[in-house]
GUKEKE-314014 format. One record per atom (N, C-alpha, C): x, y, z. Coordinates in steps of 0.001 Angstrom, whole numbers, padded with zeros to 6 digits, always signed. Each point is the difference from the previous one (the first is absolute). Layout:
XYZ/...
This chain:
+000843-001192+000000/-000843+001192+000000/+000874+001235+000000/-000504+000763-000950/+000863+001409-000029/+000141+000711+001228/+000515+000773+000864/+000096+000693+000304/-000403+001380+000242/-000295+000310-001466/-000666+001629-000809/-001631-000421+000406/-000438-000977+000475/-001416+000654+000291/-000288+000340+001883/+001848-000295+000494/-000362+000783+001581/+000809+000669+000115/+000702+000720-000618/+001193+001538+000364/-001069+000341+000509/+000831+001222+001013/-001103+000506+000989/-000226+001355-001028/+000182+000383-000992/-000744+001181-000406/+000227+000012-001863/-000507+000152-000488/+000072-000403-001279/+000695+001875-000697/-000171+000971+000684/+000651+001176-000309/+001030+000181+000777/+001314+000177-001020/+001694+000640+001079/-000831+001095+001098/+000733-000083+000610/-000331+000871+001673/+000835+001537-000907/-001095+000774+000869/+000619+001343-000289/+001353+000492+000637/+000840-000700-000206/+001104-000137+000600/+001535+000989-001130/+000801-000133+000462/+001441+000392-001290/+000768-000881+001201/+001195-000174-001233/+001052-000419+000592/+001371+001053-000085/+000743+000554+001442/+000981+000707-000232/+000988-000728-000945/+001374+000963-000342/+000793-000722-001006/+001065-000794+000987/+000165+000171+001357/+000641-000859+001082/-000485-001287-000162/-001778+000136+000024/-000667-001682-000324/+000350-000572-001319/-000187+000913-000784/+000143-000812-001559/+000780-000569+000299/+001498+000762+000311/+001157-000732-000249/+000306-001216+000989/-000623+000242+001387/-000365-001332+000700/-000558-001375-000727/-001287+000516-000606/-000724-001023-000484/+000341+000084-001488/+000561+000082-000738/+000896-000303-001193/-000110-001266-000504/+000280-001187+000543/-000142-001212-000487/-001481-000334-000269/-001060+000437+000612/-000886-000041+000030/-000484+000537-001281/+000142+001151+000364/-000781+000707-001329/+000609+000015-001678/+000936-001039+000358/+000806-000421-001023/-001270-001374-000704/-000551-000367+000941/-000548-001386-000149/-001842+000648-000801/+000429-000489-001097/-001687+000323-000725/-001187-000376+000495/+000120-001014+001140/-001015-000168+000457/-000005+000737+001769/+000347+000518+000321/+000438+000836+001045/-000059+001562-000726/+000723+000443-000290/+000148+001134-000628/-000389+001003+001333/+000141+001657-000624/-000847+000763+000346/-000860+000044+000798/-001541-000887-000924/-001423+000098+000542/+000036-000994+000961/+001053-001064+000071/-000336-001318+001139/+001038+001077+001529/+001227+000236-000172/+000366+000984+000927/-000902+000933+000828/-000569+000650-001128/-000773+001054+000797/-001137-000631+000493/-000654-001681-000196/-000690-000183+000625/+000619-000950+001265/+000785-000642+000188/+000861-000113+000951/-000107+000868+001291/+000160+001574-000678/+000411+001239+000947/-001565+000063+000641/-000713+000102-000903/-001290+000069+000478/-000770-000939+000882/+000621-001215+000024/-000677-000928+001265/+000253+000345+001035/-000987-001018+000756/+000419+000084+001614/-000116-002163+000446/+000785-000045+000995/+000149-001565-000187/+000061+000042+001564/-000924-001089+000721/+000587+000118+001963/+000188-001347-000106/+001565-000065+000508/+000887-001466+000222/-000603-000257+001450/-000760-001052+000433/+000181-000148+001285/+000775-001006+000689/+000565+000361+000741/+001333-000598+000645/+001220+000425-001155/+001256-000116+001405/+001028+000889-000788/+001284-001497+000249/-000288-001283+000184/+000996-000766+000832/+000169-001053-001579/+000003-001188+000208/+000567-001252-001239/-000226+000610-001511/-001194-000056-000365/-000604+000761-000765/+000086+000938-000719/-000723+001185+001454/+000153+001346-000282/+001405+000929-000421/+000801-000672+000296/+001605+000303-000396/+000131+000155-001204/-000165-000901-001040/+000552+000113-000602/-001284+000462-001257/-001131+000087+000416/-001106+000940-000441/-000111+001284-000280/+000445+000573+001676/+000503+001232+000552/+001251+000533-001197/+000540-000926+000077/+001068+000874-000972/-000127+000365-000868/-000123-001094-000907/-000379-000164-001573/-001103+001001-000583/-001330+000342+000844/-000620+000583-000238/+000012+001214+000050/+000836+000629+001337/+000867+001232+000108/+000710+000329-001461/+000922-000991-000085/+001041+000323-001877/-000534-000427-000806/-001353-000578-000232/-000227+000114-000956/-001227+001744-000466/-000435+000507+001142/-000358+001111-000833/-001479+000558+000672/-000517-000967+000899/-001272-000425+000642/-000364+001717+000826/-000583+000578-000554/+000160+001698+000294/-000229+000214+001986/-001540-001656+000088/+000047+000601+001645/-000392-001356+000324/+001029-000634+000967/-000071-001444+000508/-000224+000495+002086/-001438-000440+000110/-000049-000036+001541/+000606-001433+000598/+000066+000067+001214/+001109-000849+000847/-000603-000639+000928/-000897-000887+000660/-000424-000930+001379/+000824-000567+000374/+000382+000179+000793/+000798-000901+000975/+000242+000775+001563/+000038-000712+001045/+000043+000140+001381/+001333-000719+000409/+000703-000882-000286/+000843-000884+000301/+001222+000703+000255/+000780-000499+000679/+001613+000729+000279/+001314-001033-000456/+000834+000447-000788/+001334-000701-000846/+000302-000855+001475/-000078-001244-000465/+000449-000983+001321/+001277-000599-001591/+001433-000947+001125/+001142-000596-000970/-000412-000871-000925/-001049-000777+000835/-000385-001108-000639/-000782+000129-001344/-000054+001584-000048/-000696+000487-001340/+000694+000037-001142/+001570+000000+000111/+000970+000868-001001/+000468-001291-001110/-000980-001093+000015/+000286-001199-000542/-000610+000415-001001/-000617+000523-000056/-001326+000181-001579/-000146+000866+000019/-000562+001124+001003/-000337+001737-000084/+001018+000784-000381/+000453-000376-001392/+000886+001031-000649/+000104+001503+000104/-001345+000293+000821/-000237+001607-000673/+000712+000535+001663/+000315-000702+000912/-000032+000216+001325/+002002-000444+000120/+000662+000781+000882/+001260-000316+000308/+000412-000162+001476/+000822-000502-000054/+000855-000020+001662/-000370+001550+000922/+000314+000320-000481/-000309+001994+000867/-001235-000368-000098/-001167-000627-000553/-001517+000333-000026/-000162-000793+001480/+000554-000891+000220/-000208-000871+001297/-000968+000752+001059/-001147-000188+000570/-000487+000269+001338/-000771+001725-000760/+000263+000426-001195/-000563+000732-000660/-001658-000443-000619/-000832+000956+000019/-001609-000544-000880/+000369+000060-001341/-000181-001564-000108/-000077+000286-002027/-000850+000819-000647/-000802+000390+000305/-000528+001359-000740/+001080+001121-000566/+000741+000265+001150/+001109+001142+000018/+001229-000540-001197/+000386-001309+000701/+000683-000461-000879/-000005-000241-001631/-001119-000619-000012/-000510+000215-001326/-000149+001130-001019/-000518+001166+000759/-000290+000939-000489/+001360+000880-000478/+001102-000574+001191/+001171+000976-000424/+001090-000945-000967/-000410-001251-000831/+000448-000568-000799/-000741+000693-001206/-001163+000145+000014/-000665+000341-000991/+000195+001424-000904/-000204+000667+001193/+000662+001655-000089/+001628-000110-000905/+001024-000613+000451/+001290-000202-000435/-000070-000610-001521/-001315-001141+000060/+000072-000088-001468/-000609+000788-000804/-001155+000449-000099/-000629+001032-000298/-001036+000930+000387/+001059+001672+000239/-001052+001066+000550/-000787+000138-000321/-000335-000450-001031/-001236+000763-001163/-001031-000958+000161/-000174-000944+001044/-001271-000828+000642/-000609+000936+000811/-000873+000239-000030/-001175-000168+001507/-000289-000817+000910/+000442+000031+001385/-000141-001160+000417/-001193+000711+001311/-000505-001410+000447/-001351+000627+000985/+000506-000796+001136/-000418-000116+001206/+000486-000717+000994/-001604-000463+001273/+000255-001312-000005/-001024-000262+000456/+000234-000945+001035/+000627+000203+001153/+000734-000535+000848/-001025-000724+001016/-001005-000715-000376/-000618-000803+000659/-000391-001616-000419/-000644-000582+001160/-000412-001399-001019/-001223+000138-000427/-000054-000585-001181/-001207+000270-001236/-001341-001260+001148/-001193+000682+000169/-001069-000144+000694/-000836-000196-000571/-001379-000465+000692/-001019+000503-000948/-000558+000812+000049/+000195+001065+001299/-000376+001450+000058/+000667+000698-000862/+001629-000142-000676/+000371+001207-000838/+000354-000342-000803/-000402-001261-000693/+000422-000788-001658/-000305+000758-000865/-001301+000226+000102/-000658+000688-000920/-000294+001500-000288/+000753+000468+000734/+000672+001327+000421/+000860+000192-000784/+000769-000848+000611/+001584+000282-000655/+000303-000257-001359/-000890-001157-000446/+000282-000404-001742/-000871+000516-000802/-001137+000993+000407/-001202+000390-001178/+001054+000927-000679/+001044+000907+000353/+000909+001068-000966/+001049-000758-000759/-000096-001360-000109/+001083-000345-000697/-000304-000725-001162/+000649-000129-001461/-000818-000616-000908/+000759-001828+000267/+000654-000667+000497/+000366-001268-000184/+000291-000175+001985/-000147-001165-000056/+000546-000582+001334/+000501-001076-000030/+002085+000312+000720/+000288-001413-000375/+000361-000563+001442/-000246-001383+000015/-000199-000923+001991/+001262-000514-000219/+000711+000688+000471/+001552-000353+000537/-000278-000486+001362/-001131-000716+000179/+000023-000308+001685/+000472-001799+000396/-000131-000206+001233/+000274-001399+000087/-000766-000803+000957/-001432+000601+000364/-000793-000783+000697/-001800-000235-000828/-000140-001125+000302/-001452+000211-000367/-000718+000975+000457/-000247+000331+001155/-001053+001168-000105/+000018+000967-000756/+001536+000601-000223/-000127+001306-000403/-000081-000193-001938/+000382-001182-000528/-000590-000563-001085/-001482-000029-000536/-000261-000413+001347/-001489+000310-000495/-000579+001052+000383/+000667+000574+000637/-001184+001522+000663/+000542+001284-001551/+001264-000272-000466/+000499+000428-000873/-001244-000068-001612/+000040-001578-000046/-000929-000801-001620/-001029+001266+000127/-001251-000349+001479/-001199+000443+000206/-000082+001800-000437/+000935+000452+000577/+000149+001647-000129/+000374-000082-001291/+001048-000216-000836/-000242+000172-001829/-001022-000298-000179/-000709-001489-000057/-001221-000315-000215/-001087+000966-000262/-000232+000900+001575/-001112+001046+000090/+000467+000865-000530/+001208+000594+000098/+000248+001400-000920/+000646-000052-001674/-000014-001395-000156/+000037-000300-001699/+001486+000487-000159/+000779-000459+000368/+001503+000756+000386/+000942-001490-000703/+000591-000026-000747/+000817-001499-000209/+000855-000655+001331/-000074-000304+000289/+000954-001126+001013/+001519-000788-000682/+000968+000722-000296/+000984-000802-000027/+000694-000859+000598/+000029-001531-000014/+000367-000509+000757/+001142-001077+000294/+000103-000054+001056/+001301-001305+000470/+000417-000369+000816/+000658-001467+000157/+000268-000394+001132/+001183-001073-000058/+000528+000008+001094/+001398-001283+000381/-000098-000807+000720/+000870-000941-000060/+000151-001261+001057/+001332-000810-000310/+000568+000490+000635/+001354-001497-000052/+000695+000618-001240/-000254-000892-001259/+000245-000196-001343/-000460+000585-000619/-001803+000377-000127/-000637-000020-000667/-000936+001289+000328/-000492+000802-001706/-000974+000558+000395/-000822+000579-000986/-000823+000711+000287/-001379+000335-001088/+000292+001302-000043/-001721+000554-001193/+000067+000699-000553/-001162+000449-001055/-000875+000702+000216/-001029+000727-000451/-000794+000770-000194/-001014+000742-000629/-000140+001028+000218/-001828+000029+000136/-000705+000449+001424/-001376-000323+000326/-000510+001277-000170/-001286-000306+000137/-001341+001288+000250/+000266+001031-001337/-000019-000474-001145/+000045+000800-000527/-001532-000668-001256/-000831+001030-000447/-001378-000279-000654/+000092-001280-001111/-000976-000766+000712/-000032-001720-000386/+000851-000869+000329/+001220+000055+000528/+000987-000548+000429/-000409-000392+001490/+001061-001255+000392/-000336-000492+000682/+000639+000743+001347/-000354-000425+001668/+000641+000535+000685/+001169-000448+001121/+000335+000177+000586/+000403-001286+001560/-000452-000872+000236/-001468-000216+000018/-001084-000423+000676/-000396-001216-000653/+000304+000475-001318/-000517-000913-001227/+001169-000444+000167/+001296-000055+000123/+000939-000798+000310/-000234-001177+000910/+000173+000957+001296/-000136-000852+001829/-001013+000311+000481/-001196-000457-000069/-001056+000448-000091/+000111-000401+001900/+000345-000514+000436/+000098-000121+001850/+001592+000160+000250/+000409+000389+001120/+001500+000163+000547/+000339-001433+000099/+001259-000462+000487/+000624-000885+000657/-000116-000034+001680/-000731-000985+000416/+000299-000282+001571/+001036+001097+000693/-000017+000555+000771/+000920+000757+000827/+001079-000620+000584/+000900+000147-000564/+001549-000831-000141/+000433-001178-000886/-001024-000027-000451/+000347-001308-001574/+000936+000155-000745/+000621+001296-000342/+000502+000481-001158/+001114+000959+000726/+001370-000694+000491/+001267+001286+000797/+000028+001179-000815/+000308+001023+000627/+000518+001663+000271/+001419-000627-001109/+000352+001122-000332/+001493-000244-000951/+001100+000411+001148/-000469-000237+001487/+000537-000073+001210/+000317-001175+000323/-000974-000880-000437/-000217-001474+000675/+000531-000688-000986/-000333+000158-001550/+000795-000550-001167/+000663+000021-001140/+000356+001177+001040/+001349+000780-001290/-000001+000494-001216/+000344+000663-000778/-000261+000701-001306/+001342+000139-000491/+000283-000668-001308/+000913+000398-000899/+000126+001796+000363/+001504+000521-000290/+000021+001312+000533/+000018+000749-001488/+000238-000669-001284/-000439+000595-001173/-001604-000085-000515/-000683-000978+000343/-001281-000453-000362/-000856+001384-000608/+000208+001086+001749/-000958+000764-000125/+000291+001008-001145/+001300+000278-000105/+000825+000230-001534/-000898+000157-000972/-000123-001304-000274/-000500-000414-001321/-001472+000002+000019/-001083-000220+001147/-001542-000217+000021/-000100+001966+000010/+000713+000124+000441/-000442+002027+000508/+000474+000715-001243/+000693-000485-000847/+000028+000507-001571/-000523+000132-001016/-000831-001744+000102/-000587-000463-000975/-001896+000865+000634/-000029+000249+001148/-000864+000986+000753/-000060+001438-000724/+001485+000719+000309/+000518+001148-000648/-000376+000355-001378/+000207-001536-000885/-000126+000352-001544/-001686-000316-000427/-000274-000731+000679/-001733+000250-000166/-000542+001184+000501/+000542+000814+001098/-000737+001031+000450/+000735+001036-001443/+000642+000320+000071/+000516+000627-002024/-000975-000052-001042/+000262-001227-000191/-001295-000391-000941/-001211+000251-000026/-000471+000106+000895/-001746+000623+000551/+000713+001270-000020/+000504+000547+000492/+000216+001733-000703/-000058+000121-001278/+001046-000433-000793/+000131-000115-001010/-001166-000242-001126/-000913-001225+000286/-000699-000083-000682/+000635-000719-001257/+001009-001059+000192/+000824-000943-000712/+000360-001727+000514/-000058-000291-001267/+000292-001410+000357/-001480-000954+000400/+000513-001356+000258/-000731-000813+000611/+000054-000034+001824/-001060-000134+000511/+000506+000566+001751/-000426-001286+000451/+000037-000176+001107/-000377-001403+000864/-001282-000122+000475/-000860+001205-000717/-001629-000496+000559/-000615-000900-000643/-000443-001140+000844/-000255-001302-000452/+001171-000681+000213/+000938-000134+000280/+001186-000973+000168/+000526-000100+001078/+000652-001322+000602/+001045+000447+001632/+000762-000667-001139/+000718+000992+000606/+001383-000821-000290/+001103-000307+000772/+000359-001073+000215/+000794-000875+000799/+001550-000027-000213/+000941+000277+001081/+001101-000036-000289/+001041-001191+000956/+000629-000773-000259/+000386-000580+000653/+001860-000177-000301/+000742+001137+001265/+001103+000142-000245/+000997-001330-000012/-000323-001064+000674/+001020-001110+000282/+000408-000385-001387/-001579-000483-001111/+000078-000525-001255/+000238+001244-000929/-000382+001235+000256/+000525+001115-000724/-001040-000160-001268/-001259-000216+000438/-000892-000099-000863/-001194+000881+000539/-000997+000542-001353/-001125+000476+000193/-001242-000733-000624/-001212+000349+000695/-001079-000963-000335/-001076+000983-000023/-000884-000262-000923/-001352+000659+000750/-001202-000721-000059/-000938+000490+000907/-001710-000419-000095/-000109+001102-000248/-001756-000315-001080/-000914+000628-000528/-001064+000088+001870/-000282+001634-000147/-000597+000065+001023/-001743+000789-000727/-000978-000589+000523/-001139+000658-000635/-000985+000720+001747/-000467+001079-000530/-001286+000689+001083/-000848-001012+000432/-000337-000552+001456/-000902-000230+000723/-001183+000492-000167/-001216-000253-000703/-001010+000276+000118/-000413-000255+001403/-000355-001271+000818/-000202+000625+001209/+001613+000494+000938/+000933+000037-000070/+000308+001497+000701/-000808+001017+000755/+000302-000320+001229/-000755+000791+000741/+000574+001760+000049/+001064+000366-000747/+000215+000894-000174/-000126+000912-001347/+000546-000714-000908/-000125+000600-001379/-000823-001209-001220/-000703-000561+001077/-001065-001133-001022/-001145+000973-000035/-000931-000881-000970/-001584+000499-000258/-000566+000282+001423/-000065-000608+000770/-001132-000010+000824/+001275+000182+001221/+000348+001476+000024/+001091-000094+001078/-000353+000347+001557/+000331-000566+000797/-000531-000271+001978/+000875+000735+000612/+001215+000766-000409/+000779+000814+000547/+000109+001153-000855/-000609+001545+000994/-000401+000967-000562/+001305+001181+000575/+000386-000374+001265/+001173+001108+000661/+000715-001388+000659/+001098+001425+000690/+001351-001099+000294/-000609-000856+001549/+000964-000902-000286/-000501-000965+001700/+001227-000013+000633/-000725-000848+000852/+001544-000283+001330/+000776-001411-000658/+001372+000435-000367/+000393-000515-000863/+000913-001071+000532/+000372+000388+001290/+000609-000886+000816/-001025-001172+000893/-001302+000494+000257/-000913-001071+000090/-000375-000962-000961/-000198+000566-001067/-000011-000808-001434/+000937-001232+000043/+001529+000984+000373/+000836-001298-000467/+000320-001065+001669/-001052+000680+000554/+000568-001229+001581/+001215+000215+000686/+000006+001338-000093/+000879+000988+000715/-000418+000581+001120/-000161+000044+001583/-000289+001102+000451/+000339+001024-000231/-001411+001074+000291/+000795+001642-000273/+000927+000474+001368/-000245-001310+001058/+000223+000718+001387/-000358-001110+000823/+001067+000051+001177/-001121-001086+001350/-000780+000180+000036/-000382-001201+000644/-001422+000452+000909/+000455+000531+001137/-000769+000664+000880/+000200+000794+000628/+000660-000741+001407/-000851-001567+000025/+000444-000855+001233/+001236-000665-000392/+000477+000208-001492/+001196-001047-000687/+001612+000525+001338/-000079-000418+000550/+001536+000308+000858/+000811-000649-000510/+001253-000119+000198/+001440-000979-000047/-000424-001090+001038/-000127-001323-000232/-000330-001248+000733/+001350-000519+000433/+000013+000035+001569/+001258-000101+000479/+000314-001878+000018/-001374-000743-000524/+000612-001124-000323/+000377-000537-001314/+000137+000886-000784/-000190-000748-001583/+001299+001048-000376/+000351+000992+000710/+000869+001440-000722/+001251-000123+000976/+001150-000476-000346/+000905+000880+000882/+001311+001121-001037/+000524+000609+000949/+000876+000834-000862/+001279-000344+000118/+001570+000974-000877/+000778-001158-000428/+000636+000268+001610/-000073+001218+000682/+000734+000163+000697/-000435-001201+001882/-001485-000299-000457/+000290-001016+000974/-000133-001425-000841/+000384-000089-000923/+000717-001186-000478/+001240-000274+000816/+000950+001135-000235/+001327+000554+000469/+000318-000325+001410/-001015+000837+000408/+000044-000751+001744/-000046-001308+000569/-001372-000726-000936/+000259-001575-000178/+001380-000272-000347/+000351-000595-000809/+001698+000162-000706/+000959-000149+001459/-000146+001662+000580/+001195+000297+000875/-000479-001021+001470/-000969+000198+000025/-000675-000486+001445/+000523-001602-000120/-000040-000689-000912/+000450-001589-000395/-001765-000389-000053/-000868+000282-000413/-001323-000615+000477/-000542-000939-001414/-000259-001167+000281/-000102-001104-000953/-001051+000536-001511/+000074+000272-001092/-001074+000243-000480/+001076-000203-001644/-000896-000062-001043/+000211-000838-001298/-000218+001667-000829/+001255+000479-000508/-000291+001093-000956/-000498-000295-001504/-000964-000372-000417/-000372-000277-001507/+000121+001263-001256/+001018-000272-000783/-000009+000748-001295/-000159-000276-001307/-001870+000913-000400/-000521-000730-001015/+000421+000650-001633/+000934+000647+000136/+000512+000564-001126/+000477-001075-001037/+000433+000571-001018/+000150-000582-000924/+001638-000706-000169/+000792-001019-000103/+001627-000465+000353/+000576+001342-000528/+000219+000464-001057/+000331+001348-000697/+000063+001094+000889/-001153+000185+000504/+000249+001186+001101/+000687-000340+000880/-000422-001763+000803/+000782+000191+001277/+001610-000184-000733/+000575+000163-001048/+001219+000065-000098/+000287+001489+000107/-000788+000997-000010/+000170+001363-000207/+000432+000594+001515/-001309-000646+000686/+000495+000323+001501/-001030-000937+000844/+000752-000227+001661/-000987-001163+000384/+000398+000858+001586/-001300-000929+001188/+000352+000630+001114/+000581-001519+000191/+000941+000300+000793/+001236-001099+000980/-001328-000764+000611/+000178-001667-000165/-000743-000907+000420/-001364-000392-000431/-000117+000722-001058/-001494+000008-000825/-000128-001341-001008/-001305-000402+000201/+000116-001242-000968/-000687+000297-001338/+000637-000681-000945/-000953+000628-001107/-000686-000764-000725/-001124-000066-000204/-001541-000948-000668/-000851+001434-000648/+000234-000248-001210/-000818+000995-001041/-001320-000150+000242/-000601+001002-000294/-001400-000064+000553/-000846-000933-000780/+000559-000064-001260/-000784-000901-000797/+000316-001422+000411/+001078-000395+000540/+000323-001110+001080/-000346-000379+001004/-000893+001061+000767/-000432-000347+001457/-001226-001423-000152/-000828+000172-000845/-000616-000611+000130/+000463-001451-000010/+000924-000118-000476/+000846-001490-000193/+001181-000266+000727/+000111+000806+000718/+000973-000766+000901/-000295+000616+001551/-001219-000463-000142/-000594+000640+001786/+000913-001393+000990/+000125-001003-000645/+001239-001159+000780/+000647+000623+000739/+001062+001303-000819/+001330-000253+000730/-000349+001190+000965/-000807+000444+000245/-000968+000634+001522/-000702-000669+000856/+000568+000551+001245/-001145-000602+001317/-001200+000976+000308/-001063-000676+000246/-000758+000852-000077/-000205+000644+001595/+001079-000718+000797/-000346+000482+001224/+000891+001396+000642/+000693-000036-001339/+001745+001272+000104/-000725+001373-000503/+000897+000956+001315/-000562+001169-000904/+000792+000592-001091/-001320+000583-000987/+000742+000224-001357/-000288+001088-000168/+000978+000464-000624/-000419+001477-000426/+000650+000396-001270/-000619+000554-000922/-000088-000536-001718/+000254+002038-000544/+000964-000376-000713/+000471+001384-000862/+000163-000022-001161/-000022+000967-001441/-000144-000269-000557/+001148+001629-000876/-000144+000817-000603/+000648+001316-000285/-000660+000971+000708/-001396+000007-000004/-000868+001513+000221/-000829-000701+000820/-000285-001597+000215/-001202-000046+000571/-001512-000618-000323/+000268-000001-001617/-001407-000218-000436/-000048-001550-000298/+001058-000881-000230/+000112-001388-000306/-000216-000607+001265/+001258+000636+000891/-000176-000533+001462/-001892-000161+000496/-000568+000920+000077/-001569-000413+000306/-000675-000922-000337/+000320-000238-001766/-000403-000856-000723/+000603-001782+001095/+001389+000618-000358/+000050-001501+000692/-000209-000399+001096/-000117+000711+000932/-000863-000204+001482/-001208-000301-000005/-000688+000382-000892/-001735-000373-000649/-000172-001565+000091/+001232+000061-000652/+000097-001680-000629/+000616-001135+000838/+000739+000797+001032/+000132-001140+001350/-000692+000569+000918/-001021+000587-000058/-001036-000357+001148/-000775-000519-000535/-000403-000155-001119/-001221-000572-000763/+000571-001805+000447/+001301+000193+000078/+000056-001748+000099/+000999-000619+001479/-000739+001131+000947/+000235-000656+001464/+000840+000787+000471/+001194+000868-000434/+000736+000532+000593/-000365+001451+000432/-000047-000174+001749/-000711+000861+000904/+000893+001090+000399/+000964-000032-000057/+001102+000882+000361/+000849+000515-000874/-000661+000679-000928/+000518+000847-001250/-000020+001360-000236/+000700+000832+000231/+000257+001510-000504/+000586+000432-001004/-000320+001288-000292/+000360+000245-001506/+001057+001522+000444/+001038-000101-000335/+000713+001136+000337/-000163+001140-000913/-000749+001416+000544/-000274+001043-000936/+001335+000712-000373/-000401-000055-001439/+001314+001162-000376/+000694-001296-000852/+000401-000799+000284/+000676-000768-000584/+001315+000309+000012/+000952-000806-000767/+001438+000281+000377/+000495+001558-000556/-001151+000638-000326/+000662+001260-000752/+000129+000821+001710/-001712-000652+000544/+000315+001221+001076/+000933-000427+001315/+000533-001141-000137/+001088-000377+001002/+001231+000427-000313/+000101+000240-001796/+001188+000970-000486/-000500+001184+000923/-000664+000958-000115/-000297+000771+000233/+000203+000359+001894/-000383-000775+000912/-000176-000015+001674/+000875-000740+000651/+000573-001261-001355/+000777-000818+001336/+001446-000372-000603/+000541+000101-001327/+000836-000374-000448/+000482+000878-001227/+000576+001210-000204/+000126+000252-000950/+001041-000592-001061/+000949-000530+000268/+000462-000693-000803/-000144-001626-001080/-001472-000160+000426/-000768-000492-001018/-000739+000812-001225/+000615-000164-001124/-000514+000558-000842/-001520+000135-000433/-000248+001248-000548/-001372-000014-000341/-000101-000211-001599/-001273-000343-000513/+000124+000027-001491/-001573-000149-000444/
């Protein structure tokens, strides 16, 4: 499908280009199908990247040099190390800095002659639709379901394109939703994934070029819908899979029932998007820290020093615990617990860790479900025992 029937404006923007830009954009307007009238419509968009981190990096940039007259910015997040693997647009000095700032002052360096807007919050469903009715494209540089879908729904209602993408490990996608007859998110994943089915690129790592290449191929479709050139990805995912260094695609078609952008659509404004996906928005109000199921690393520590009998379980993955381990920890992957509940007593106390915390629960679930009464889950995980009780265990 062409392209030329969703540029966001079918007349060049009343725009000029100084002769500083020409000569900036030179290669460009060298290109007959670019030229001039595609430049000055370039200058004339407006594009809101949301999120500025895997993704948004290298979005952020590209779209900055390539010419994009006014690119707004979402993001709330602050340059953590563990970012500088993939967030190209972010450096060592950005550390403990808000990527907003950061971003913005990569962008500026590549090109002044952007507009940039700053929107230093997390995208809601009180100000989605706020924030994206002034922009003609929206591209989801994000990395959680909710904000995926609270993202689809708001193009959806304000008829706004959705550029999109996503990573994992190796592998990742690529398409472009909510744009008239085309299909949307929804019509994709029409329900979320279980709440923790599917790891954080915390829990299972991300090629540190991946986002490289998915946030480009993002970049050059959001072009193209300016442009009003080429074939674009509405109707298509397309699949990338770095290990085999191959691309694939499915044919994607509109959901008639779609409860969002089908015939007979059941969602009219935004929802609670984190209820949707089996997220709390929040405790409950009686939810406390359960002093039998929770302990922390620092009275792990005290156990440890005190000599007091108890079984440290680590359900990480062998890979990590080669990265870093706590002294005396045993290690049974979580996807292992269930099969080797043997080499546990069920009468020992255990207390089960994992990086952050969220596996460890899982696997305590799963030995109390099968007799073992004396199980805790240490919060924080070994990041936050880096953090309170050992700093010379690495974090990662």
């Amino acid at each position: 499908m062409s392209a030329e029937a969703h540029q966001t404006g079918a007349n060049p923007p009343a725009v000029t280009l100084s002769n500083d830009e020409v000569l900036r954009y030179s290669r460009h307007l060298i290109l007959p199908e670019v030229g001039m009238e595609g430049q000055l419509k370039l200058k004339g968009a407006s594009v809101l990247l949301v999120g500025t981190g895997g993704l948004g990096a290298p979005l952020a940039l590209y779209l900055a040099a390539t010419g994009v007259g006014r690119i707004g910015l979402v993001d709330f997040d602050v340059v953590d190390f563990t970012n500088l693997q993939r967030q190209v647009i972010h450096g060592t000095k950005d550390v403990g800095k808000p990527k907003i700032d950061s971003a913005m002052e990569s962008m500026r360096d590549i090109n002044p002659f952007v507009q940039l807007d700053r929107h230093e919050v997390a995208l809601t469903s009180e100000n989605a639709l706020d924030i994206i009715k002034d922009y003609d494209i929206v591209v989801d540089g994000t990395d959680n379901f909710p904000t995926r879908y609270l993202v689809n729904d708001a193009c959806v209602l304000l008829k706004k394109p959705n550029v999109y993408g996503s990573i994992f490990r190796f592998e990742g996608q690529s398409t472009i939703f909510a744009t008239e007859g085309g299909p949307c998110y929804r019509c994709l994943y029409p329900e979320p994934p279980p709440p923790g089915l599917v790891p954080s690129c915390a829990e299972g790592g991300v090629l540190g070029i991946l986002p490289g290449v998915v946030g480009l191929i993002q970049a050059t479709e959001t072009v193209k819908l300016i442009l009003g050139i080429g074939d674009s990805l509405i109707g298509r995912l397309m699949l990338y899979d770095a290990l085999g260094m191959k691309f694939r695609e499915l044919k994607l078609r509109r959901n008639p029932e779609c409860p969002v952008c089908g015939d007979h659509r059941s969602i009219t404004k935004l929802i609670d998007y984190n209820q949707f996906c089996g997220i709390p928005s929040q405790p409950a109000p009686t939810e406390a820290p359960n002093v039998n199921t929770d302990i922390e690393p620092k009275e792990v520590k005290a156990k440890q020093d005190h000599g007091e009998k108890f079984v440290l379980v680590d359900v990480r993955e062998p890979h990590e615990f080669q990265i870093a381990r706590i002294p005396g920890s045993v290690l049974i992957p979580l996807a292992d617990v269930g099969k080797r509940l043997g080499e546990l007593n069920p009468d020992d106390d255990i207390v089960v860790h994992c990086k952050m915390g969220g596996r460890s629960a899982k696997a305590c679930d799963v030995l109390r479900a099968n007799g073992f009464a004396k199980v805790r889950n240490m919060t924080g995980g070994i990041t936050k025992w880096s953090d309170t009780v050992d700093s010379s265990v690495p974090k990662y």
